[in-house]
MDTraj code that builds the backbone (N, CA, C; nanometers):
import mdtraj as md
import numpy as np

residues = "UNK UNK UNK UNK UNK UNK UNK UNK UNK UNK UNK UNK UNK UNK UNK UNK UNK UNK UNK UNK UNK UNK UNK UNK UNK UNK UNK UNK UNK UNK UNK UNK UNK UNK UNK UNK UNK UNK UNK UNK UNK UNK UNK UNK UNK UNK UNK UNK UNK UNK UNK UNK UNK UNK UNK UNK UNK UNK UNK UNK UNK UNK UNK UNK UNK UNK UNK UNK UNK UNK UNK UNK UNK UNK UNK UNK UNK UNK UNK UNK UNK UNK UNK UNK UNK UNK UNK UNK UNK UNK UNK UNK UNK UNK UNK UNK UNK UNK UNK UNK UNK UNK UNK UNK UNK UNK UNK UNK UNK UNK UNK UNK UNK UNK UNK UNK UNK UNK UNK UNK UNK UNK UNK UNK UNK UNK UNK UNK UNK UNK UNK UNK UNK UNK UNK UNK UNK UNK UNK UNK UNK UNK UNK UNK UNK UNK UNK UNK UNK UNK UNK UNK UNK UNK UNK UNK UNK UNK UNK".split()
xyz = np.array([
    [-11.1293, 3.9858, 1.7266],
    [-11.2240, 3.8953, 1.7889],
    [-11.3062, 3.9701, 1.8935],
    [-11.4288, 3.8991, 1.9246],
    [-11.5292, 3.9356, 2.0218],
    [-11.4792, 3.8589, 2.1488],
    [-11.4596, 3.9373, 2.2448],
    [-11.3889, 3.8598, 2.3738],
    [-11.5205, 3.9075, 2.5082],
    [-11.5325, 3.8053, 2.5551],
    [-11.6299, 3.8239, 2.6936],
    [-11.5124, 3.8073, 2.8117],
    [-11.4831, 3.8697, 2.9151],
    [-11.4715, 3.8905, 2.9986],
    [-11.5240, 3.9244, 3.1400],
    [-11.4801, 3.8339, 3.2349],
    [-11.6164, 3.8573, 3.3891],
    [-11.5012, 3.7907, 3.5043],
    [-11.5123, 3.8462, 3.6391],
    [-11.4197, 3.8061, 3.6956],
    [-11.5505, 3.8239, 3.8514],
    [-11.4665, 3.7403, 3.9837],
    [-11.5471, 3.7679, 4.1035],
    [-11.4589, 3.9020, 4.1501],
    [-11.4966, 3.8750, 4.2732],
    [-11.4459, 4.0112, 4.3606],
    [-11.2553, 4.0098, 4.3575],
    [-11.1892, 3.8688, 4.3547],
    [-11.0677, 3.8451, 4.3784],
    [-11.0076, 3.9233, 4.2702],
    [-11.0721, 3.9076, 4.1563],
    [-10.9645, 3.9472, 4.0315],
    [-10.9910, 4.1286, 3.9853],
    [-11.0888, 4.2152, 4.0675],
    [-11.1466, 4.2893, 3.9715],
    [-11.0783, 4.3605, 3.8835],
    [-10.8943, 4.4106, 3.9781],
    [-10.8168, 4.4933, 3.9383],
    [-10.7141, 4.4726, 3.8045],
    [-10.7042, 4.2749, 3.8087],
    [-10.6300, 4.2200, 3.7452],
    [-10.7174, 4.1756, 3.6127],
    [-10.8871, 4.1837, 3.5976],
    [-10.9146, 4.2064, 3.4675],
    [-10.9241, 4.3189, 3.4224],
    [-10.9518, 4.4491, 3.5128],
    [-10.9384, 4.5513, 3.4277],
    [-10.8459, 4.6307, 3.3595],
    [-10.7222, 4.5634, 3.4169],
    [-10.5911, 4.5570, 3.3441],
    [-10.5581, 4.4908, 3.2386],
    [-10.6382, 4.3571, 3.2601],
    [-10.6036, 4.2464, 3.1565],
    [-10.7043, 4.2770, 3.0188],
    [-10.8493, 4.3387, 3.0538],
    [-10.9555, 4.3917, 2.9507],
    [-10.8649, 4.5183, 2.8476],
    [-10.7669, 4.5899, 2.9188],
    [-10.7062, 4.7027, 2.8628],
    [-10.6316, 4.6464, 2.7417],
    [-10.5747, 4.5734, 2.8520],
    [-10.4658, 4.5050, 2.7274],
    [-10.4965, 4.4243, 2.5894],
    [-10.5951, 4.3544, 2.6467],
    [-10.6449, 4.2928, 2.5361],
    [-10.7301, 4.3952, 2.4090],
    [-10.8302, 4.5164, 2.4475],
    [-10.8495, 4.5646, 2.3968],
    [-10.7456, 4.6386, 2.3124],
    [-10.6219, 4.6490, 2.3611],
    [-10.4631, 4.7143, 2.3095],
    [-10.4331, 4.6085, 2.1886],
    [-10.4958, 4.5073, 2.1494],
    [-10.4256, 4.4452, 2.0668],
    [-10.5226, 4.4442, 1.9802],
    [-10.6582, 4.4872, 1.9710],
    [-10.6966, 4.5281, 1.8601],
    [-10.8665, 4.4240, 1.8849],
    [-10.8834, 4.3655, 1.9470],
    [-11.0184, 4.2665, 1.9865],
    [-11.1046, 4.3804, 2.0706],
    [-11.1854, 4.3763, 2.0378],
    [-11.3050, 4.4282, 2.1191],
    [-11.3502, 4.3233, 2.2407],
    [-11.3569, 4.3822, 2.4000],
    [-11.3919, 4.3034, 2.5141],
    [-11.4861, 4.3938, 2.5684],
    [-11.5966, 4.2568, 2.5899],
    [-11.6971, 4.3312, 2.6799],
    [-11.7163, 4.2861, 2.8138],
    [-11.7166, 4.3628, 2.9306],
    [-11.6425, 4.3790, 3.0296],
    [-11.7417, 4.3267, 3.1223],
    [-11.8066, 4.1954, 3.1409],
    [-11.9075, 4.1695, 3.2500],
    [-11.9002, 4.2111, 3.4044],
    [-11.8030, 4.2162, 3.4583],
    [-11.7690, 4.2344, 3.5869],
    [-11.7459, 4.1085, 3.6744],
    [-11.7442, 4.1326, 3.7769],
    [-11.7968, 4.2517, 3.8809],
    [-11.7293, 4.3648, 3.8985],
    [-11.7785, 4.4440, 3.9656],
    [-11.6586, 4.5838, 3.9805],
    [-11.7255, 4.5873, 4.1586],
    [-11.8072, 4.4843, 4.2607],
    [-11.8124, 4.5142, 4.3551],
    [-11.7135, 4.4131, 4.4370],
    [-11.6323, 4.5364, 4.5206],
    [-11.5203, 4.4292, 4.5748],
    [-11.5814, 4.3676, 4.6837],
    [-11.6781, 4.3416, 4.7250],
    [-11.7420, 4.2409, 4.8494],
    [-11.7773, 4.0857, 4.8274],
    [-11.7307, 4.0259, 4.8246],
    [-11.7955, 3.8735, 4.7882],
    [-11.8703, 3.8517, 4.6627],
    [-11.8395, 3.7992, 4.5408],
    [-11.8901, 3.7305, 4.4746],
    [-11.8729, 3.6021, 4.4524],
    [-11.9567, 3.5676, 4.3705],
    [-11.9943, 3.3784, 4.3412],
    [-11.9125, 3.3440, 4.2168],
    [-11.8332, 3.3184, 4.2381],
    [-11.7226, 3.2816, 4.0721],
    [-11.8595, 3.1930, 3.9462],
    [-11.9155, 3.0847, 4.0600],
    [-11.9748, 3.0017, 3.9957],
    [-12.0556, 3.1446, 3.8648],
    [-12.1108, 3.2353, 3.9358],
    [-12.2107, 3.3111, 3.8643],
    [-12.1411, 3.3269, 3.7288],
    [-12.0239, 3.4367, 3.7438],
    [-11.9527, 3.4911, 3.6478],
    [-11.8881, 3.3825, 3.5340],
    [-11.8417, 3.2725, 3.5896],
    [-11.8099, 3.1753, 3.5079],
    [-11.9058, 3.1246, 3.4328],
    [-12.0274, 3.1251, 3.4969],
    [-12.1426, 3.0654, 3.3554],
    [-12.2081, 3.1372, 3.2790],
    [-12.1653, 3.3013, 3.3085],
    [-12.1838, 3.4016, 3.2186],
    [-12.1376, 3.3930, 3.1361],
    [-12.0093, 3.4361, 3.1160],
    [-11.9058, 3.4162, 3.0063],
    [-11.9042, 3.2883, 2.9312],
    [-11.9473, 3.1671, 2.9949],
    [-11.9574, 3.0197, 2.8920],
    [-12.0585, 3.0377, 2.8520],
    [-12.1752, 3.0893, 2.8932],
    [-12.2828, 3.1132, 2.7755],
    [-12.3050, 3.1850, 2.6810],
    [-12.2338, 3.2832, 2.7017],
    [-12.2563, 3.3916, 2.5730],
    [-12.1478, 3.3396, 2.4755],
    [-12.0446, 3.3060, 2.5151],
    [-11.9407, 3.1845, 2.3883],
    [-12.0471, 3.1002, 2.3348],
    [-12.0786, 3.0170, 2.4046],
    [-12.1325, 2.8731, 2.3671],
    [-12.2902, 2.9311, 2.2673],
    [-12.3158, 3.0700, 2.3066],
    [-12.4520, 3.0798, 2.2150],
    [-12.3949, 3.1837, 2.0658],
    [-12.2411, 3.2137, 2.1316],
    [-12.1873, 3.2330, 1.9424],
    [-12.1969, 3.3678, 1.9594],
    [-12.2413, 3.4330, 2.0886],
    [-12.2240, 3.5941, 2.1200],
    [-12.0914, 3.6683, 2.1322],
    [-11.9823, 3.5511, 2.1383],
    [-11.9063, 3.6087, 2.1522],
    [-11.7691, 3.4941, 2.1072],
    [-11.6576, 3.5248, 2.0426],
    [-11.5585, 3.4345, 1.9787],
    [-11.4821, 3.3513, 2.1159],
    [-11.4576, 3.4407, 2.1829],
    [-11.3969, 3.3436, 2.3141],
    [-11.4238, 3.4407, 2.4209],
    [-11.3838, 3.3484, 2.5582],
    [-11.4162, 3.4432, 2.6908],
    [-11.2589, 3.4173, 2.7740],
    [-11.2642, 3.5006, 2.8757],
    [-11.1534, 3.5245, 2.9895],
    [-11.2344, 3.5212, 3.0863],
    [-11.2018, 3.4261, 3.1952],
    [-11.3006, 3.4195, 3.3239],
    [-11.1690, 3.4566, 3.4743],
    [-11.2111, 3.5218, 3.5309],
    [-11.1094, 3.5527, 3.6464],
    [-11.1377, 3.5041, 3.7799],
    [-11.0663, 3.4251, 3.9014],
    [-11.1101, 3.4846, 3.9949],
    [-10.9801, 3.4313, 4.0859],
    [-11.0216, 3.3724, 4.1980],
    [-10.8822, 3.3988, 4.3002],
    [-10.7499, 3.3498, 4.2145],
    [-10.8039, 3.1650, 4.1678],
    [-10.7302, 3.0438, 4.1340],
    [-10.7278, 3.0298, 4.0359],
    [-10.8412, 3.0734, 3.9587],
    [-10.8667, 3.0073, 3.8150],
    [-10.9428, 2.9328, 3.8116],
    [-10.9336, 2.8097, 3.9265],
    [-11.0000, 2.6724, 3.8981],
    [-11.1344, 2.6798, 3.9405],
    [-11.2027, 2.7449, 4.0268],
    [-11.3495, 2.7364, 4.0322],
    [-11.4019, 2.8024, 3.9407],
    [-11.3201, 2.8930, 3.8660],
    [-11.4644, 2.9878, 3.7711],
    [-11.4483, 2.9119, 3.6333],
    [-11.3546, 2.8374, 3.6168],
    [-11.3131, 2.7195, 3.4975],
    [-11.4219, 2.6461, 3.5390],
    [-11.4193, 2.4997, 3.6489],
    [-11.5066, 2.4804, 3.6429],
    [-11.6292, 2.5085, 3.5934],
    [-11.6842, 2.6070, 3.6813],
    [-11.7930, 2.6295, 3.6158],
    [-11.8086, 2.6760, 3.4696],
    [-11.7785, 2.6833, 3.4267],
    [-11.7805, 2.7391, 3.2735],
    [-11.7322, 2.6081, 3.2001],
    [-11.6815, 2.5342, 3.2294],
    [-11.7357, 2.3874, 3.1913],
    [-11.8330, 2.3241, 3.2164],
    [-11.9077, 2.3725, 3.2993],
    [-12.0825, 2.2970, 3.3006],
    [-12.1580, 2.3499, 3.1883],
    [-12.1035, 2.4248, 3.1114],
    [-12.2085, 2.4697, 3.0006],
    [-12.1236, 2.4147, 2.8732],
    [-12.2719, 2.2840, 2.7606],
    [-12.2106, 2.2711, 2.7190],
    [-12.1825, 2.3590, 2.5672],
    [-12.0458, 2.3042, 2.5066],
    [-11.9797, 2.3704, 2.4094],
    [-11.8598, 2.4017, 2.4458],
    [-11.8118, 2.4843, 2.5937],
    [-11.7106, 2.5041, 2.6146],
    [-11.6148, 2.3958, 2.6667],
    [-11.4619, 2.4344, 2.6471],
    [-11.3566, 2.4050, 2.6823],
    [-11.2982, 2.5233, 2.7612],
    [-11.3064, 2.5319, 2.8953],
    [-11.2163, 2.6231, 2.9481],
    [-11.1218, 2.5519, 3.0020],
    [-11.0043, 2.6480, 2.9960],
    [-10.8785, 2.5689, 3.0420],
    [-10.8165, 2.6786, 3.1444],
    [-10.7649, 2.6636, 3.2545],
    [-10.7074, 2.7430, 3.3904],
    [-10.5736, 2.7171, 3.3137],
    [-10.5154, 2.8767, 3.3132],
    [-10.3305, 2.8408, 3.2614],
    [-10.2779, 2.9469, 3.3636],
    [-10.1526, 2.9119, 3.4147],
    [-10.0826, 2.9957, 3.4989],
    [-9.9323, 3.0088, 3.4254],
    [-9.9052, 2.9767, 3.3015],
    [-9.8564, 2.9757, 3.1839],
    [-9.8396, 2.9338, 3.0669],
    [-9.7503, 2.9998, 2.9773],
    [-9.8147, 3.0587, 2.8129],
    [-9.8240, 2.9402, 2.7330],
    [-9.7010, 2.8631, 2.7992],
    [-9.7128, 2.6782, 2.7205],
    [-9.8620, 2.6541, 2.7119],
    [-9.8849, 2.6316, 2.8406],
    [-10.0095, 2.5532, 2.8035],
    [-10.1804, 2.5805, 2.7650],
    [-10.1079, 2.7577, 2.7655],
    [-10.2884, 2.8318, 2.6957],
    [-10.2729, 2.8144, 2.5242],
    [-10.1535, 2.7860, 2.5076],
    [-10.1271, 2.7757, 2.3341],
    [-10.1377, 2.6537, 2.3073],
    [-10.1005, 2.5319, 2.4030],
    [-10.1327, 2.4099, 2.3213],
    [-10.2926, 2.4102, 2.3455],
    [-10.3427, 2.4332, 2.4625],
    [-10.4922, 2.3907, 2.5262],
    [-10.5975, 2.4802, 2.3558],
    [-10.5171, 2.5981, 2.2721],
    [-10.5854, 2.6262, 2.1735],
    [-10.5041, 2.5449, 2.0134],
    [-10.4111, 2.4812, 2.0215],
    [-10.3746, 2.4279, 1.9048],
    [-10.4098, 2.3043, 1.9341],
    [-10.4344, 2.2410, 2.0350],
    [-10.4703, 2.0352, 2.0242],
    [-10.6346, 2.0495, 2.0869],
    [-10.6773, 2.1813, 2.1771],
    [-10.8260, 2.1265, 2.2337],
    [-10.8862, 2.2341, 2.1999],
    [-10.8673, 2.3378, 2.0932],
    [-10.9583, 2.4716, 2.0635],
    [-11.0585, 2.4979, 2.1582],
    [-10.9691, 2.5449, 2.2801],
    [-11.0341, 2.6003, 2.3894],
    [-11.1046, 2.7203, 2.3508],
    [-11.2028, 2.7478, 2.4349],
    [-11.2603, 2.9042, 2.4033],
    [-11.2871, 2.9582, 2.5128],
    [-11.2409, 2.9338, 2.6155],
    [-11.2608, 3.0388, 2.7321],
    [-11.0961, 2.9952, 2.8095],
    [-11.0556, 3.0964, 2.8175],
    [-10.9210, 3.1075, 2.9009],
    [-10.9855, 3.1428, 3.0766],
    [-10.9081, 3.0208, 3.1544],
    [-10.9609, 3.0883, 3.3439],
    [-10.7953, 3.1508, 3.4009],
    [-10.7809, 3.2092, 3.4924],
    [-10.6740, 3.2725, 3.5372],
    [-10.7092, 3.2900, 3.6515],
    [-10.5517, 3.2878, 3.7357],
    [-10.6238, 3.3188, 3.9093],
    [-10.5179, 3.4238, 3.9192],
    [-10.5949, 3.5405, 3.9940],
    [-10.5176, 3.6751, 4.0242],
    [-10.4143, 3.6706, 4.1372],
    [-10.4527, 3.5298, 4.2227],
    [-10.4031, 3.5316, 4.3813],
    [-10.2831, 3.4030, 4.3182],
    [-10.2886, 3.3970, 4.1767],
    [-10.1802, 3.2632, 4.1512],
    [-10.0325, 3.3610, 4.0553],
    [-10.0865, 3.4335, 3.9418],
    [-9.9908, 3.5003, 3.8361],
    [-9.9968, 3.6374, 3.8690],
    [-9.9152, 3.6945, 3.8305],
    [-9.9101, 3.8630, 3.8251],
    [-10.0122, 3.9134, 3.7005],
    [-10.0255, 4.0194, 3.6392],
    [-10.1013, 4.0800, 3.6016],
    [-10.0210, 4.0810, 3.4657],
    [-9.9184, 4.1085, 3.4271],
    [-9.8269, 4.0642, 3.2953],
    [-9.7738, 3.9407, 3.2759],
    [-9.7854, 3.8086, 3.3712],
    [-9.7837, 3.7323, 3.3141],
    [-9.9479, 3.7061, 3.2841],
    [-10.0728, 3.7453, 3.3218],
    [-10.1358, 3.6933, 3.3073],
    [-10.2206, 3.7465, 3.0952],
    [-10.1339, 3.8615, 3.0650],
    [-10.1404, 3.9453, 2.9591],
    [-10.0787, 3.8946, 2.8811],
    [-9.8994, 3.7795, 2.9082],
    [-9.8725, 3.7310, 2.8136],
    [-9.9435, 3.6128, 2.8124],
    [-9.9887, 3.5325, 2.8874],
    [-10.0661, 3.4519, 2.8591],
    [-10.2162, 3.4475, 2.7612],
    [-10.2786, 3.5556, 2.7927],
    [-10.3589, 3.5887, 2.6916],
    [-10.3601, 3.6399, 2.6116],
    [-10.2361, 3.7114, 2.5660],
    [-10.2282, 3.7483, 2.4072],
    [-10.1756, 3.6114, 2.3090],
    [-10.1139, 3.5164, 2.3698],
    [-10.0801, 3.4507, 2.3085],
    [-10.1548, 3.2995, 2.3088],
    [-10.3053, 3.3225, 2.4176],
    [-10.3722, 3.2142, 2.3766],
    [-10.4972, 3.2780, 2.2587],
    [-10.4610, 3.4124, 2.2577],
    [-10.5626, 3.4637, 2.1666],
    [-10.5220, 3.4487, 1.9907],
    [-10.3788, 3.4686, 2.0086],
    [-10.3014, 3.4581, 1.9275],
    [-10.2974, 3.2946, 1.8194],
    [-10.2916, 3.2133, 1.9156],
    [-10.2767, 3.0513, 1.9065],
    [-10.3959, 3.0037, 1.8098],
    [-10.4079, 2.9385, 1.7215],
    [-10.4961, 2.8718, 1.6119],
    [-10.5224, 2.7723, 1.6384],
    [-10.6371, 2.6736, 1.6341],
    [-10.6660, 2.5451, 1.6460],
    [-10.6010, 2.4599, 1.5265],
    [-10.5262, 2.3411, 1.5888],
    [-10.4673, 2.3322, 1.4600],
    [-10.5586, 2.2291, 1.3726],
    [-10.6852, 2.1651, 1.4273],
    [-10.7565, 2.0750, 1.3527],
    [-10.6770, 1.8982, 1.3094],
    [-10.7096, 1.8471, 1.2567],
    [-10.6394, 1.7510, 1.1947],
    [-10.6822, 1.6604, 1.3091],
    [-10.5617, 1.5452, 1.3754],
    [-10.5754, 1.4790, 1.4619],
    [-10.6856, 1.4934, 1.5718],
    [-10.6650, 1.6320, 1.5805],
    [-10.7045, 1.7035, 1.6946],
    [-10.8666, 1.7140, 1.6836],
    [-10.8996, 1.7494, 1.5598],
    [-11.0417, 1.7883, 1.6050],
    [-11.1377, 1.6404, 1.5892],
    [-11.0850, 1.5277, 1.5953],
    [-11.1464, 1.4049, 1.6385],
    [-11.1504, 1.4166, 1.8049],
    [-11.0691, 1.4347, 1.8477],
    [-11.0695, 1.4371, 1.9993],
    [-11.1463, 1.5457, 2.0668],
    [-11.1503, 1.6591, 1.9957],
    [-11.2312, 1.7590, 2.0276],
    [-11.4040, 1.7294, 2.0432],
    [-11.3977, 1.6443, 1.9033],
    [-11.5437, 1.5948, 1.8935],
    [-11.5951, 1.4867, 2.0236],
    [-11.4555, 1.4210, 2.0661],
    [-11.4868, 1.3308, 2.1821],
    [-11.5626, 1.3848, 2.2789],
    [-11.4931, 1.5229, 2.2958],
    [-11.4938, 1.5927, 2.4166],
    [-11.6369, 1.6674, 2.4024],
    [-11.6854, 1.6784, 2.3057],
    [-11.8258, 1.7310, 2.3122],
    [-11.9338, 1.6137, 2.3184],
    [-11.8525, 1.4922, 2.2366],
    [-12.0056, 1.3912, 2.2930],
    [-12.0365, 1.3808, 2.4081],
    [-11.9098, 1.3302, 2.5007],
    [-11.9027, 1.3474, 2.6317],
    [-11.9944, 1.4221, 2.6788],
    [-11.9709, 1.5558, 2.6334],
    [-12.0573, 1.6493, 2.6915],
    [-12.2101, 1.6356, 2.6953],
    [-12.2678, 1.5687, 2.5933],
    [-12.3898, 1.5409, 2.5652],
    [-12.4417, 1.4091, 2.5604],
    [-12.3304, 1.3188, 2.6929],
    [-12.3705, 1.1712, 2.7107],
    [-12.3880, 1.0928, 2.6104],
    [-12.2805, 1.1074, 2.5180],
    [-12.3070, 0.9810, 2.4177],
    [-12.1335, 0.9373, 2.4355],
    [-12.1380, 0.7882, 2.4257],
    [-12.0091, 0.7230, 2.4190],
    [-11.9245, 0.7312, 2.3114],
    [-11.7837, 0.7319, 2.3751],
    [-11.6983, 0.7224, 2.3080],
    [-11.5923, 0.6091, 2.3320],
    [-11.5076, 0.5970, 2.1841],
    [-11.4267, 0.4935, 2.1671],
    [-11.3112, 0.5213, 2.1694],
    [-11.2025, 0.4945, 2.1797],
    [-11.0732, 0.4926, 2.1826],
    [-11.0506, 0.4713, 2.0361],
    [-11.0073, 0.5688, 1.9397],
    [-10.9936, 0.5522, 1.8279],
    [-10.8326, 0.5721, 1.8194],
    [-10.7601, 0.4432, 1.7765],
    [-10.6062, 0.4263, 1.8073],
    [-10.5635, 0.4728, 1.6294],
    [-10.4605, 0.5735, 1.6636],
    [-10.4279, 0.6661, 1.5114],
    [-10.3112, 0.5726, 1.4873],
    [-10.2687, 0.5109, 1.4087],
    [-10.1734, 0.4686, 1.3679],
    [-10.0709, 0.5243, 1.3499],
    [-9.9554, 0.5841, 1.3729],
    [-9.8146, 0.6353, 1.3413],
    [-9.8827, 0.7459, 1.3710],
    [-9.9506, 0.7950, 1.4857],
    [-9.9367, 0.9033, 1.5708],
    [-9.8570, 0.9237, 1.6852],
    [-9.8013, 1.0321, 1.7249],
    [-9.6902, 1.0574, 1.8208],
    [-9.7752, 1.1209, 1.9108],
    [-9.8934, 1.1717, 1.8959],
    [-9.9134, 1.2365, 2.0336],
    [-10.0681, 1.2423, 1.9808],
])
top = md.Topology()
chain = top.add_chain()
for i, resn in enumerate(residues, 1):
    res = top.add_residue(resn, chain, resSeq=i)
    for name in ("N", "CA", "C"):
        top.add_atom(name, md.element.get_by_symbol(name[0]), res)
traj = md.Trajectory(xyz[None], top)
């Protein structure tokens, strides 16, 4: 896979560890940055990486910065994406088998640097599983583009 990667000033050390690794498993990552350790804008880097996904430049992204949760955010204002903040492996594998996420967020000041490697090999790893799921997925993009949705009740569904 084509992987985008971009982190602020918090994470720089913990993506260029995490870019290694991932490139170690056989995906090609292209490495947005920053590489300046003085203050950056997560918001920036996060809507980098959701745009070049969302325009099909790239199969999925990794967004870095202190928490996770602001550069997620932002990379949910662009639509198409699903980014999901995981601080473990449970929930970067379901967030790609029930919501075919495509941008993984991570916070450097939250996980270590190998958990944050098993977490992304194995949300890279993880398949959308479709079925149930990609009705709800579709929810989640009307949403995105202000059109309503219904509560569509599945009969002899468990989850």
């Amino acid at each position: 896979m084509r992987i985008a990667i971009a982190s602020d000033h918090a994470a720089i050390e913990f993506r260029r560890e995490l870019a290694e690794a991932v490139r170690g498993l056989g995906h090609e990552v292209i490495d947005f940055g920053t590489d300046d350790p003085t203050k950056a804008d997560y918001p920036y880097f996060g809507k980098l990486v959701a745009e070049r996904v969302a325009a099909g430049e790239f199969d999925r992204g990794i967004a870095l910065c202190g928490s996770g949760i602001g550069i997620s955010i932002a990379a949910n204002k662009v639509e198409g994406i699903r980014c999901v903040v995981c601080s473990e492996p449970y929930s970067a594998v379901l967030s790609r088998q029930h919501n075919d996420s495509n941008v993984l967020a991570m916070g450097a000041r939250v996980i270590g640097v190998e958990m944050g490697k098993m977490i992304a090999r194995m949300w890279l790893e993880a398949e959308f599983e479709g079925g149930r799921h990609q009705r709800r997925v579709n929810q989640l993009d009307a949403i995105a583009r202000g059109i309503e949705i219904e509560d569509q009740v599945d009969p002899g569904s468990t989850c």
